[in-house]
C-alpha positions in Angstrom: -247.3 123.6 -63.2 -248.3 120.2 -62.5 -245.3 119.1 -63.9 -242.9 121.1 -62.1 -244.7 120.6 -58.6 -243.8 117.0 -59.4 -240.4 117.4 -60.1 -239.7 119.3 -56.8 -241.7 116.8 -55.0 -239.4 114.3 -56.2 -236.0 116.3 -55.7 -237.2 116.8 -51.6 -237.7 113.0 -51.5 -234.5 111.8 -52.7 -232.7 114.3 -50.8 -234.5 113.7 -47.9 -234.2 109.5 -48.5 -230.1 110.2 -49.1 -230.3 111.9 -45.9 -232.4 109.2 -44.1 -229.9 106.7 -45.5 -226.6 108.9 -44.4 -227.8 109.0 -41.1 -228.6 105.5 -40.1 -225.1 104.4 -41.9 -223.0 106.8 -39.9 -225.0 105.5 -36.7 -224.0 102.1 -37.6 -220.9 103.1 -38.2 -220.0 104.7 -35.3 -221.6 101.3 -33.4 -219.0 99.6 -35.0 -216.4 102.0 -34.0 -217.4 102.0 -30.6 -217.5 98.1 -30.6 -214.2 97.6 -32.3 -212.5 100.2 -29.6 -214.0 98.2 -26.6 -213.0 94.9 -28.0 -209.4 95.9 -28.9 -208.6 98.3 -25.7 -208.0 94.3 -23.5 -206.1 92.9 -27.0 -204.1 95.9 -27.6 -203.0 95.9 -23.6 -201.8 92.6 -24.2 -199.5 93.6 -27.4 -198.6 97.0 -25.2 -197.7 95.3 -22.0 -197.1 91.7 -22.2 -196.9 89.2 -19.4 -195.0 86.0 -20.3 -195.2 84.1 -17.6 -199.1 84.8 -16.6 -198.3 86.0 -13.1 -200.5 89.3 -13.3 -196.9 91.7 -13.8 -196.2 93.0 -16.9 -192.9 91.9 -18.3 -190.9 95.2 -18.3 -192.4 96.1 -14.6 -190.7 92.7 -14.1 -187.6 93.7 -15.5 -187.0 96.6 -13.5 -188.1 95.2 -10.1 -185.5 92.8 -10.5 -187.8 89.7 -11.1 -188.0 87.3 -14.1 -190.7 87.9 -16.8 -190.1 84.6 -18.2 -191.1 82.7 -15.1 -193.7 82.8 -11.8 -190.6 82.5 -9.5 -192.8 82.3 -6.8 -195.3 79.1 -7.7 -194.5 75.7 -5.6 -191.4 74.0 -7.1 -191.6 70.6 -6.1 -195.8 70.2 -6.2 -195.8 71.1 -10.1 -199.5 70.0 -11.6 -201.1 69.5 -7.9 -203.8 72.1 -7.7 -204.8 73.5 -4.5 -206.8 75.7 -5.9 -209.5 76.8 -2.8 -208.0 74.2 -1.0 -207.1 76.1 2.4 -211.3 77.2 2.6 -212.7 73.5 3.0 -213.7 70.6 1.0 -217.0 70.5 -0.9 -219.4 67.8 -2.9 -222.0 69.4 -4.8 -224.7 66.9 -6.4 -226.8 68.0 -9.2 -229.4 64.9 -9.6 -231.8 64.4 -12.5 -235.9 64.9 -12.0 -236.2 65.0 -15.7 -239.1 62.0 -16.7 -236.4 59.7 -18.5 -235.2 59.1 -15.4 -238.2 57.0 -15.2 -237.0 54.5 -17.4 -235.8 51.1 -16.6 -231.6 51.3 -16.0 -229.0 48.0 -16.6 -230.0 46.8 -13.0 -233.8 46.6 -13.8 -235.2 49.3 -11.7 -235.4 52.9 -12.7 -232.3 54.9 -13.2 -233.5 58.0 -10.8 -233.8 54.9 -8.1 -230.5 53.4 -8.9 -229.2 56.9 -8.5 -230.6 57.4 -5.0 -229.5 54.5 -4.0 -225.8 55.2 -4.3 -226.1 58.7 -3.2 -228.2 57.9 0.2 -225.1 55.6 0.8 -222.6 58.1 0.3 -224.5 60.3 2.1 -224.6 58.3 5.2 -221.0 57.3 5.3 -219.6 60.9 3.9 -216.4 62.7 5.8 -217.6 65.4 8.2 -214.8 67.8 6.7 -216.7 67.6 3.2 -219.4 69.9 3.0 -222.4 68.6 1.1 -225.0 70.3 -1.0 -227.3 68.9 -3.1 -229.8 70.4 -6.3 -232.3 68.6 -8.8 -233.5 69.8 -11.8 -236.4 69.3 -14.1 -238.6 69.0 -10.7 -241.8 70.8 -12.2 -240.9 71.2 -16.3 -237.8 73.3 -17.0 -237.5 74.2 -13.0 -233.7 74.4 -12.2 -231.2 74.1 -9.3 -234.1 73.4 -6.7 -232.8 73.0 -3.3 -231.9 69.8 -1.5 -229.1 71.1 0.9 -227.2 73.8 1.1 -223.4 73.1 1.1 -223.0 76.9 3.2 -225.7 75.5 5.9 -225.6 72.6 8.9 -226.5 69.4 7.0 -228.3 66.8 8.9 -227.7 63.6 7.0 -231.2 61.7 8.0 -233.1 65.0 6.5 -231.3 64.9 3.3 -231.7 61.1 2.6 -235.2 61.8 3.1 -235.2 64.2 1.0 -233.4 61.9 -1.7 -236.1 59.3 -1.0 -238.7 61.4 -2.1 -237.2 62.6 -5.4 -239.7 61.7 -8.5 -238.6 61.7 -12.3 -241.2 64.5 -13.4 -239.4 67.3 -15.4 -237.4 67.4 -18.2 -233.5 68.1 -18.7 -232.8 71.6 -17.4 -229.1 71.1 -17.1 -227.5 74.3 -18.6 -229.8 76.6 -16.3 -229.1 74.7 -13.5 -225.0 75.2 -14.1 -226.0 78.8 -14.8 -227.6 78.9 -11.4 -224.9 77.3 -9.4 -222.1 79.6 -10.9 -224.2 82.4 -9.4 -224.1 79.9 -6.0 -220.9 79.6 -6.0 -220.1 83.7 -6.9 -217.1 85.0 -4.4 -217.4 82.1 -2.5 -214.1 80.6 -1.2 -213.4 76.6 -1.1 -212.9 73.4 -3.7 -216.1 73.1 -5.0 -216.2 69.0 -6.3 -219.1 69.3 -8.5 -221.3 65.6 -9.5 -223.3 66.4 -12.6 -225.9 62.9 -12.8 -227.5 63.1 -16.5 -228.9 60.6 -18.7 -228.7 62.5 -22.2 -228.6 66.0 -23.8 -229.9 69.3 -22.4 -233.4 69.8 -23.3 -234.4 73.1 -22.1 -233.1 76.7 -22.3 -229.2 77.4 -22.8 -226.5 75.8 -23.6 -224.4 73.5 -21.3 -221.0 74.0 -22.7 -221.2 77.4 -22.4 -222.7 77.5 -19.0 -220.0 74.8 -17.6 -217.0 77.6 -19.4 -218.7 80.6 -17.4 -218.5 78.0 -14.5 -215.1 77.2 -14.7 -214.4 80.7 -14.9 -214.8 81.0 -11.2 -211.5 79.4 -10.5 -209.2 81.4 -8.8 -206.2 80.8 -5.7 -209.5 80.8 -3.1 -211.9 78.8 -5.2 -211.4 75.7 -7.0 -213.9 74.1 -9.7 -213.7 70.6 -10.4 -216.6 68.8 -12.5 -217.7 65.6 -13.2 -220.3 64.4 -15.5 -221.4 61.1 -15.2 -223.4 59.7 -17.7 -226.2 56.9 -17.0 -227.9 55.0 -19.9 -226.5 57.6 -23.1 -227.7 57.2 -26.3 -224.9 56.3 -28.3 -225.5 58.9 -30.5 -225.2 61.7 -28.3 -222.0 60.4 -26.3 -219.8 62.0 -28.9 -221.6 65.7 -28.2 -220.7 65.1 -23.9 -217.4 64.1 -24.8 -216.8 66.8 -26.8 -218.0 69.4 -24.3 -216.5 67.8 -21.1 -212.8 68.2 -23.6 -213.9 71.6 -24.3 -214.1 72.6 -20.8 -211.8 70.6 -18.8 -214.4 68.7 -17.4 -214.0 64.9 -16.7 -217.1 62.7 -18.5 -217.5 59.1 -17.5 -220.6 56.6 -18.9 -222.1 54.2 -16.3 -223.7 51.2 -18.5 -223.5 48.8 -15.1 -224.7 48.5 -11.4 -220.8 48.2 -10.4 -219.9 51.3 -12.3 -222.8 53.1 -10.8 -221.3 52.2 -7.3 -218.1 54.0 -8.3 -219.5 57.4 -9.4 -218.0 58.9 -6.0 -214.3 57.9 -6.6 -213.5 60.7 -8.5 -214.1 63.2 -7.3 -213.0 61.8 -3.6 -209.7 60.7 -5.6 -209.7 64.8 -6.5 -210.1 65.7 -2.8 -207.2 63.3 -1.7 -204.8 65.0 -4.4 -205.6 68.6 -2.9 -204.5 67.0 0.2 -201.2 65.3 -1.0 -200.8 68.8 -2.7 -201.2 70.9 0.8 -198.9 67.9 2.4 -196.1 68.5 -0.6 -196.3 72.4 -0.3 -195.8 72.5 3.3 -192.1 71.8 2.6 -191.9 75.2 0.4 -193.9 77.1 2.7 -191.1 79.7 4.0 -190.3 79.9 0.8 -193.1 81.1 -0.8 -194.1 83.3 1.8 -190.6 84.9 1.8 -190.6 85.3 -2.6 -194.7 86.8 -2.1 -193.3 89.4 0.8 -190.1 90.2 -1.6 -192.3 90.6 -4.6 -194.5 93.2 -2.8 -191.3 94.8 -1.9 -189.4 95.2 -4.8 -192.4 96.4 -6.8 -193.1 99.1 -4.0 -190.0 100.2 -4.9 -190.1 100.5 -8.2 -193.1 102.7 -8.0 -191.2 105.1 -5.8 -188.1 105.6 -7.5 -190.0 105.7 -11.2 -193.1 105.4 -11.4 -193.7 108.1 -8.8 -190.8 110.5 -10.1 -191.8 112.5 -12.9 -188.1 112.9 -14.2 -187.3 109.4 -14.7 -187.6 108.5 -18.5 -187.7 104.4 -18.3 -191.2 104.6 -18.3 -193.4 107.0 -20.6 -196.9 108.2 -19.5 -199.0 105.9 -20.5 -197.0 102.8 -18.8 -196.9 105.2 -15.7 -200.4 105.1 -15.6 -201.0 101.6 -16.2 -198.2 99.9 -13.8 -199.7 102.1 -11.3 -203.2 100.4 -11.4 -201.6 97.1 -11.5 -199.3 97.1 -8.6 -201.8 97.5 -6.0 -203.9 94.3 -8.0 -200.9 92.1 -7.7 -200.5 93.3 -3.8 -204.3 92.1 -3.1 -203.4 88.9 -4.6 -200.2 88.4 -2.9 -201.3 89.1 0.2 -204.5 86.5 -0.5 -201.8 83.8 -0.9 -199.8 85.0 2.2 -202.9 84.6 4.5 -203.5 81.3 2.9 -199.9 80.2 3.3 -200.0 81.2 7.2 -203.6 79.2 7.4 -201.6 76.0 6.1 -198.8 76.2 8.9 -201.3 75.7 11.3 -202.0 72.6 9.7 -199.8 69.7 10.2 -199.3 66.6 7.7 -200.9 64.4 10.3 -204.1 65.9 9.9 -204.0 65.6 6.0 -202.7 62.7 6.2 -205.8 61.2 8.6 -208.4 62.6 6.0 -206.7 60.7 3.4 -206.7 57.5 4.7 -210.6 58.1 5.5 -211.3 58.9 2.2 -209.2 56.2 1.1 -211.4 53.7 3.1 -214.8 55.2 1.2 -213.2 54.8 -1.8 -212.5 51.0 -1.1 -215.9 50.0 0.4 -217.8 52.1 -2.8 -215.3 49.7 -5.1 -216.7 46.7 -3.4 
């Protein structure tokens, strides 16, 4: 009896164990499923509806509304690889300064390297443009502490407070400089304007995340109303860890330069200034196009309006099946938001005249020189 109570004892276990083992594969499974259909729906949109030329209308959408799938036909012809990006919404200079306790150290000009910093900033501060906004963060104030507060670029800056304010900076912390990226991309979140961002560091990130991923999900935020430009200047690097900035500021289209001198140190500005006074050359050279583009945005709309009527919109025409129905319907009225975006941006830069570009470039121009001195 014994014997048999066993055996059955046994049986229900391994069935129950097969069961056990059934369910949490097919739960897994499914997971997977799920995962693989989530990932694949953006990829297999690609392969379904391509868009060669990047300009947010699928190819054969294109095609039909009489426009050219190979090419942007309405991007600035004669201001090719000038971004404006944000341009039209003002100018700003965002300093991210170093609190982190290295910068305690003596630099090349034999004080510390957080006071050869504020040295040059305070300057630049004083003598900036009034048509660059400023706002300025530290981090490693108190430990890991991030993105702590100097100035706000979106509030009225008085220049006496915020040297003040520089003065009193002390190297206490250590290097927080992937949070304090993570925390300015959520600053900078549906903002509009060129944001010219200074990144001060003396060596690696020391505390949580990682800064090559944080400066990607930064750049991210670029669009036709916000522009991302950032530079990491690098004071004192250990030579062994110059190769890792380097490779991230390649990665992510950021521009890395090491300061090993007083003179260099003076130049840390130029830059991004020379960045500023290349969105102005570009808002100078696109004035000359401006009819034009405004005419090819309004045509665009236009023609792609039509389209939906006559077949996207008709149920008998057979150019289009269902599912592109569907989907060229959701996109038109995307690519009308972002057309009209550029539209209003374009009649912004009539009011403009070259002049007035031309006046902020020569100021900057002068900073630039005295800095170089």
């Amino acid at each position: 009896m014994n014997l048999k109570i066993k055996s059955l004892l046994k049986k229900i276990f391994i069935f129950k164990f097969e069961n056990f083992i059934n369910i949490i594969f097919n739960y897994y499974f499914l997971m997977f499923i799920s995962l693989f259909i989530i990932i694949s729906i953006p990829f297999s949109q690609a392969i379904l509806f391509p868009d060669s030329d990047g300009d947010g209308i699928t190819d054969k959408l294109e095609i039909y509304a009489g426009l050219n799938p190979k090419e942007d036909e309405c991007q600035p012809r004669k201001c090719r690889g000038i971004s404006i990006q944000g341009s039209i919404n003002g100018e700003y200079m965002i300093l991210l300064l170093g609190q982190n306790l290295s910068m305690q150290d003596k630099s090349f000009d034999g004080v510390t390297k957080l006071d050869s910093i504020k040295s040059v900033v305070k300057d630049y501060v004083q003598n900036s443009p009034n048509f660059i906004r400023i706002g300025a963060y530290t981090y490693g104030r108190q430990g890991c502490s991030a993105f702590d507060e100097l100035q706000s670029p979106f509030k009225n800056v008085s220049k006496s407070n915020l040297i003040k304010e520089i003065e009193n900076l002390q190297a206490t912390g250590s290097s927080s400089i992937a949070l304090t990226v993570d925390k300015l991309r959520d600053e900078l979140k549906n903002k509009k304007g060129k944001f010219n961002i200074l990144l001060i560091i003396d060596g690696l990130n020391k505390c949580e995340g990682n800064l090559s991923d944080s400066l990607k999900k930064l750049m991210a935020l670029n669009t036709f109303q916000t522009g991302i430009k950032v530079f990491i200047t690098g004071i004192d690097i250990p030579k062994d860890k110059i190769g890792e900035l380097e490779k991230i500021a390649e990665e992510n289209n950021v521009r890395f330069s090491l300061i090993n001198s007083s003179s260099e140190l003076k130049k840390i500005f130029e830059p991004p200034l020379k960045e500023v006074i290349n969105s102005l050359r570009g808002m100078i050279c696109i004035q000359v196009e401006l009819d034009d583009l405004i005419r090819c945005e309004s045509n665009k709309i236009n023609q792609l309006k039509r389209i939906s009527i006559r077949k996207l919109n008709n149920p008998i025409d057979k150019d289009f099946n269902a599912e592109e129905k569907d989907y060229f319907l959701q996109q038109i009225p995307e690519v009308e938001v972002k057309s009209k975006i550029k539209l209003e941006a374009y009649d912004q830069y009539k009011k403009e005249t070259n002049g007035n570009y031309q006046k902020k470039i020569i100021e900057l121009s002068k900073i630039i020189t005295t800095e170089t001195r």
